[in-house]
C-alpha positions as CSV (number, residue, x, y, z in Angstrom):
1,X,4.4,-41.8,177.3
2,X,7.0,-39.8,177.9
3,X,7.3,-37.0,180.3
4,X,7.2,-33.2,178.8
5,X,9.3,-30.6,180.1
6,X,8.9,-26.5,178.7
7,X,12.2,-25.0,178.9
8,X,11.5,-21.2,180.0
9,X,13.8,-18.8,178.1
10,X,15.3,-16.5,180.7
11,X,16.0,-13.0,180.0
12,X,17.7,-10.7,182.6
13,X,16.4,-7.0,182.2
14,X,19.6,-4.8,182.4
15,X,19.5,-1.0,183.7
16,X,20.9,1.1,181.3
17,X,22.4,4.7,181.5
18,X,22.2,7.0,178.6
19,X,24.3,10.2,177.9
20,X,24.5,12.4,174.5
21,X,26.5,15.4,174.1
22,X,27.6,17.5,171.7
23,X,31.2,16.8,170.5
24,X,30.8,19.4,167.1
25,X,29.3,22.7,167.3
26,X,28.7,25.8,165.8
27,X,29.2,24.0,162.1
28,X,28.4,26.8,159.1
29,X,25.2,26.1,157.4
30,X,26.6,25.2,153.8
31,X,24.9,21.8,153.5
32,X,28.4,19.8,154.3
33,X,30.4,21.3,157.1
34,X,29.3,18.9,160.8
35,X,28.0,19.4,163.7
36,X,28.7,15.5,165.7
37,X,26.7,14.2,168.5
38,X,27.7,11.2,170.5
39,X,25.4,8.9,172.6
40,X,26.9,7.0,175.4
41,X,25.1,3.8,177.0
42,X,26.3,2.0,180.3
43,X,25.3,-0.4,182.8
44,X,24.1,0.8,186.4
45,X,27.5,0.0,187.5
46,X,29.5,2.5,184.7
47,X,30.3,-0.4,182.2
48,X,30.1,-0.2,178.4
49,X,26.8,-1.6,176.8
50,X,28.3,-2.6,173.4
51,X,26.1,-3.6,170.5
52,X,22.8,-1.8,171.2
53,X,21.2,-0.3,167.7
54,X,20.6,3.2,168.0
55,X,18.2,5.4,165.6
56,X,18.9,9.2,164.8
57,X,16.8,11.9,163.7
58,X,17.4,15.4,163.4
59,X,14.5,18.2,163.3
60,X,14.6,22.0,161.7
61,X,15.3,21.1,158.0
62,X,18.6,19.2,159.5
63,X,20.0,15.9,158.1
64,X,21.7,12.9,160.3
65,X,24.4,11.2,158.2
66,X,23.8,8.2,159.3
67,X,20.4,7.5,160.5
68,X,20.9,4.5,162.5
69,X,24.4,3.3,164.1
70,X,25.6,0.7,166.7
71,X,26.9,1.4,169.6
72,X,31.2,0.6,169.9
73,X,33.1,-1.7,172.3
74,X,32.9,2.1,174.9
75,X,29.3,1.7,174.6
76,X,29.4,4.7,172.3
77,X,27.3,5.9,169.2
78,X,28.4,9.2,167.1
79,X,26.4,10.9,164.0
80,X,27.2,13.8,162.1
81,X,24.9,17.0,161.6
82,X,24.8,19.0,158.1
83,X,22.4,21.9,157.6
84,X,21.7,24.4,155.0
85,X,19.5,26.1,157.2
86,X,20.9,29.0,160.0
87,X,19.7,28.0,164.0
88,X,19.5,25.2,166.1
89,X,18.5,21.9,165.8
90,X,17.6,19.0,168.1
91,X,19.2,15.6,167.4
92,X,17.5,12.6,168.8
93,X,19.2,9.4,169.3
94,X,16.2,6.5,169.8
95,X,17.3,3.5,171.8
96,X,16.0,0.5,170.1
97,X,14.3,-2.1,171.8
98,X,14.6,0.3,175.2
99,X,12.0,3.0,174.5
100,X,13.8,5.3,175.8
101,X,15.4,8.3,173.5
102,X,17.9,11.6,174.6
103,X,18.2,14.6,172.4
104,X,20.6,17.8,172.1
105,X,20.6,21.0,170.2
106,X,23.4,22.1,167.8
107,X,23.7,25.0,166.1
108,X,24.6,26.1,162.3
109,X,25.5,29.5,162.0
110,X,25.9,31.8,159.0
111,X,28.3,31.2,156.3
112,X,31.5,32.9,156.6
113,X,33.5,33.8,153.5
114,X,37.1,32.8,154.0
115,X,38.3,36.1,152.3
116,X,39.2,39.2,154.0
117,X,39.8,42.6,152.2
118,X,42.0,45.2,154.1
119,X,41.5,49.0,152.5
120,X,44.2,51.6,153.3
């Protein structure tokens, strides 16, 4: 009979570093103009992590534009923020298959009419 051997599947558990910011703020709330937040994931030693799925969510009547994105060859993820509603909101990025997640808040202010009316 012939001898058995179980091949173990190795997997090497990485350390990774997350960073979100806010690259768009201050966005009027008219439903379409953006606020942007971008995620940025690295290894312990400062280097891209390219290719990880990352979820967004966005809370206080808020909408992502894209709920889930990848993250680019400089280990970077970007969503937009639209809002109808005036305040902050928190955007959450969710790093899947790390558990981990990072948030920021953004605001949307008031609508601003683009007209001005001088009287003299």
């Amino acid at each position: 009979m012939p001898e058995q051997t179980e091949l173990a599947e190795q997997t090497e558990q990485i350390d990774l570093k997350y960073a979100i910011s806010v690259m768009d703020d201050n966005a009027p709330a008219n439903g379409f103009s953006e606020n942007s937040v971008l995620i940025r994931v690295c290894d312990p030693d400062d280097r891209p992590h390219a290719g990880l799925p990352i979820a967004f969510s966005a809370d206080n009547g808020a909408m992502v534009l894209a709920r889930d994105a990848v993250t680019n060859h400089f280990g970077v993820a970007r969503v937009g923020v639209v809002s109808s509603r005036v305040g902050r909101c928190t955007v959450t990025a969710y790093l899947d298959g790390e558990g981990g997640r990072r948030s920021a808040a953004v605001t949307f202010t008031q609508r601003r009419s683009g007209l001005t009316i001088s009287l003299r």
